[in-house]
C-alpha positions, 0 to 999 in steps of 0.5 A: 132590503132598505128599499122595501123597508122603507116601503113598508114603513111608508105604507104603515105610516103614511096618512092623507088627509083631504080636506073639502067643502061641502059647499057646490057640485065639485064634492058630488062630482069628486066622489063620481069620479073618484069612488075611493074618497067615499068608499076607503076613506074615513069622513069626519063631518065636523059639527058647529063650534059652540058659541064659547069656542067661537068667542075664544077665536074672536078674542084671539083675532081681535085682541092685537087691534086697538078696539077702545075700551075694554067693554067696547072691545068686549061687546065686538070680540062677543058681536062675532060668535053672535052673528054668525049664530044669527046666520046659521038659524037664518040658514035653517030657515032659508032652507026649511022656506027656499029648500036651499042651503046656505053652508057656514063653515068655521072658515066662514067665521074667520073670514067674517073676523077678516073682513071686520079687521080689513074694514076696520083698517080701511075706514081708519086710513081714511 
């Protein structure tokens, strides 16, 4: 009885979530193979961040490094979202001219604040 109740409740409560890149064949062949993952499934396609919301996880990644002056630090933390807008109109045009894609992702964007900071620190040690 304790068994089957756990059961059930595991059944009733248990949620998965399955996170994957839009980014090559291995989304296309995972979904060959495994037709659930399109079939049972809720998909959210999670649409761009504006660019506010970009410039929040700029400042919140930038704001521990010493920057210089505050309007300095300003114009990288507002740099950021910039750019990778840049990117993504440069992206559609890519695609519209080549009929290729090129995916940015929120991921992509804290890579972008990663190797800024990595650079940052490298140049710095030298």
């Amino acid at each position: 009885a304790l068994w089957g109740y756990f059961i059930h409740q595991v059944q009733q409560n248990l949620h998965t979530v399955l996170c994957f890149s839009p980014i090559g064949d291995s989304i296309r062949v995972r979904a060959r193979r495994f037709p659930a993952l399109v079939n049972c499934v809720t998909i959210d396609w999670f649409q761009p961040w504006p660019e506010d919301a970009l410039a929040s996880v700029s400042k919140r990644f930038l704001s521990d490094i010493d920057l210089g002056s505050d309007m300095a630090k300003a114009s990288i933390i507002n740099f950021m979202p910039y750019s990778f807008a840049a990117v993504n109109k440069l992206s559609a045009r890519y695609l519209e001219a080549e009929r290729r894609h090129n995916y940015t992702t929120p991921k992509s964007f804290l890579e972008l604040i990663a190797l800024y900071r990595s650079m940052l620190t490298k140049r710095r040690g030298e």
